[in-house]
N, C-alpha and C positions, 0 to 999 in steps of 0.2 A: 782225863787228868793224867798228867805225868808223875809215872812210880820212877823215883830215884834209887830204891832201894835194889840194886843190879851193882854187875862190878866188884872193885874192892870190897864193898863191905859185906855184899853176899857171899864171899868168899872167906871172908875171915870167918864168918860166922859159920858156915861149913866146914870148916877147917879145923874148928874147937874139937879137942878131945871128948867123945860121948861114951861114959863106962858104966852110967847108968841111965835107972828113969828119970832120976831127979837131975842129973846131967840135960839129957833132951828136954826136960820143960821148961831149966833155963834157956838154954837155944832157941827155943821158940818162943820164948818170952821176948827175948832180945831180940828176935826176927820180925817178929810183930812192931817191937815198939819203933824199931830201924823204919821198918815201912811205914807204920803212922806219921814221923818224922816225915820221910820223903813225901808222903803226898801234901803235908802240913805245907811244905819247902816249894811243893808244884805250886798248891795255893796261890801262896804269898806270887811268887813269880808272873803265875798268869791275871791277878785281880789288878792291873793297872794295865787300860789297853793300848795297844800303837799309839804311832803316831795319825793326826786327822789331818788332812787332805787340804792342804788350802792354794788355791788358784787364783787367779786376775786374767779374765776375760777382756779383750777386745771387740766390742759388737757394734758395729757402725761407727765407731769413734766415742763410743761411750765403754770408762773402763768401768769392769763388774766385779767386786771382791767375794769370793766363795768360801764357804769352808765345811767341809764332808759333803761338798755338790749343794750346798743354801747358800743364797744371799747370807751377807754375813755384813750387816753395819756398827761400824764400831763404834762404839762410847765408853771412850778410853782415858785415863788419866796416866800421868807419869809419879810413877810410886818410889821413892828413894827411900825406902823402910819404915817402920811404923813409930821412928820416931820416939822409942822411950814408953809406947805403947798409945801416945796421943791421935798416929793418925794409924790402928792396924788395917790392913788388908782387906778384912770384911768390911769394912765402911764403903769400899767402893761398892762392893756387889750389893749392900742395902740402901745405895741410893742411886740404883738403878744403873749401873757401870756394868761391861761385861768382860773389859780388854784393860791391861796395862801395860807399862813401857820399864821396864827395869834390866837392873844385869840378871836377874834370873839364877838365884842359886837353883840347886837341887828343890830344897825346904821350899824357896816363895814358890817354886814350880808348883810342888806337888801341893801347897797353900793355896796357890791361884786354881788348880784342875777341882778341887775340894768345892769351892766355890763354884764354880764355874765360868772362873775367868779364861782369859787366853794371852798370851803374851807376846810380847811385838821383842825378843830376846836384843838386847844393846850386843853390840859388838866393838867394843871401843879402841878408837882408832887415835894415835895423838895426834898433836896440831901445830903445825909449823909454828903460828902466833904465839901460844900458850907455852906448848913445849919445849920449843924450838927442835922440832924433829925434824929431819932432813927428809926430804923423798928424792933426793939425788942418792943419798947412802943405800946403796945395794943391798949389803949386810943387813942394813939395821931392820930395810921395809922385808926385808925375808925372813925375819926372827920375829916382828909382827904379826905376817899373813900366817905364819904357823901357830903362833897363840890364835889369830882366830879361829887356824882350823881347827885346832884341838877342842875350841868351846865348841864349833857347830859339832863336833864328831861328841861330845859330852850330853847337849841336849835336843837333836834332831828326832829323836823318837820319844821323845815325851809327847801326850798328847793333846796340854796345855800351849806348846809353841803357836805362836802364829804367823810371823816371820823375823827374820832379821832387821837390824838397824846396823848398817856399816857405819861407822861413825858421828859426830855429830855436829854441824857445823863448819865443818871443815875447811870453810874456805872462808871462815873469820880471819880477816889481817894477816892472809897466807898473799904471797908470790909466786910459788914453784907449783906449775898446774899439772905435776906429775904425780900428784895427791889423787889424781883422777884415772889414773893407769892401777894405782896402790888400789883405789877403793874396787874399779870394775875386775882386778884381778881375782881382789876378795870374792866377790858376786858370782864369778866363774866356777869358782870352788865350791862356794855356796850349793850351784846349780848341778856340780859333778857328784857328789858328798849326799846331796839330801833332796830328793825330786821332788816334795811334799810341802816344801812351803819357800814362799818367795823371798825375795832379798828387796834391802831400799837404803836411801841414805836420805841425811835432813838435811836441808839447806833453808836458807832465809829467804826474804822477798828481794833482800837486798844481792843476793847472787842471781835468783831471776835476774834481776835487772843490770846487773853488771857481763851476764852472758855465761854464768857459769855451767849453766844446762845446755847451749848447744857446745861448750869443750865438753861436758860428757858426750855427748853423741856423736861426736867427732874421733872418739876413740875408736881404734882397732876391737872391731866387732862387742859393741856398747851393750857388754849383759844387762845396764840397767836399764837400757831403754827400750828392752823388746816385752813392749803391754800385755804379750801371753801369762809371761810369768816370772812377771819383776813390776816393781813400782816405785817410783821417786817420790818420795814425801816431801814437806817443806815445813820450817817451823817458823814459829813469831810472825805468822801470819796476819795481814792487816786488810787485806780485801783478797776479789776475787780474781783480780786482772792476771792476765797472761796463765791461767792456769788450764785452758785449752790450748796452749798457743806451738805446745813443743811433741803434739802426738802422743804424749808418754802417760800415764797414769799419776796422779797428783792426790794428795790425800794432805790434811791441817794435823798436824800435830801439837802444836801451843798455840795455846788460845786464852789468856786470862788466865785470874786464879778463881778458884771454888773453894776454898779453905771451911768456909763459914756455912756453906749453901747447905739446905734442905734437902734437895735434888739436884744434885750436880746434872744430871743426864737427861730430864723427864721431858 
């Protein structure tokens, strides 16, 4: 265990005028209580461990999600706060959930690791449709990718992370397909930033089908497409078609609602 009690403060306290006895047993009083402190202070510091290891495997064409070296299948919901206190956190974990999908403060973090949840961290990107954000403005897509650096630099070593979500939907009633340069840029940094857990973005069935996964892979060296350790999700999923069809790792993220269910997950 780490003694803080070195440095400055052992110094001051050495440095106290001693002109008696009763001088010295305050000093050691306060030496002592400094060091209880500091190991109190190690404690706290070392009782929440690293971050956990999570990979995506490519093995004959079948991708494998890991996390601290296990299979790792998720039964995840997407959790937008408890709601006023109607839907909290632990309801997932007691009806058999083990992952959820949120912006991930600090709190739900260390609320989810408490549980034993794991968290797929949002990273929220805006949207040409919605927003009207430009990904032709220079500026602006530079002043985003460093908001997201700062989040992964914020919770890369917590040990509830499980990966990223680069934005979402993003090619909802967009035309400018440099939204796709924005996101793999992200993913790049992702991968330079934090070795430990992968990057992904959501897309629909309807960009499958419109072609918007081979313009990712079409990009200048396609972070998201290399199966080792990246994966594309998709959401508002309605079957299984084309979900072998682009090499890359695929995973459902919406699927229905479970508001009412017993067992969301069983």
């Amino acid at each position: 265990m780490r003694c803080g009690c070195v440095g400055s403060e052992r110094k001051a306290l050495l440095d106290l005028p001693i002109r008696s006895i009763h001088d010295l047993k305050v000093v050691a009083a306060a030496a002592a209580v400094a060091m209880l402190a500091s190991l109190c202070g190690g404690a706290q510091e070392e009782a929440r461990p690293g971050p956990i290891r999570v990979e995506i495997r490519n093995e004959d064409g079948r991708f494998h999600l890991l996390r601290d070296g296990r299979p790792y299948l998720i039964k995840g919901a997407i959790w937008v706060g408890d709601q006023g206190g109607r839907v909290p956190l632990k309801d997932v974990a007691e009806r058999g959930g083990n992952s959820i999908r949120t912006g991930a403060s600090a709190q739900v973090l260390d609320e989810a690791h408490r549980l034993g949840l794991s968290v797929l961290v949002n990273l929220p990107m805006r949207m040409e449709s919605v927003h009207k954000f430009d990904y032709s403005d220079e500026k602006a897509v530079r002043e985003q990718f460093e908001k997201m650096k700062e989040r992964v630099l914020q919770v890369k070593d917590h040990p509830a992370v499980l990966m990223y979500a680069i934005g979402n939907e993003l090619s909802v009633g967009y035309k400018n397909r440099q939204v796709w340069n924005a996101v793999n840029d992200v993913a790049r940094m992702i991968h330079e930033v934090d070795p430990n857990h992968p990057a992904m973005t959501v897309i629909g069935d309807g960009s499958i089908n419109s072609g918007d996964i081979q313009e990712l892979l079409k990009q200048p060296g396609p972070v998201l497409s290399q199966g080792e350790d990246t994966l594309v999700h998709r959401g508002n999923a309605q079957s299984r078609r084309n979900r072998a069809a682009f090499g890359i790792g695929h995973g459902q993220i919406e699927f229905g609602h479970f508001a009412r269910a017993e067992n969301w997950f069983g």
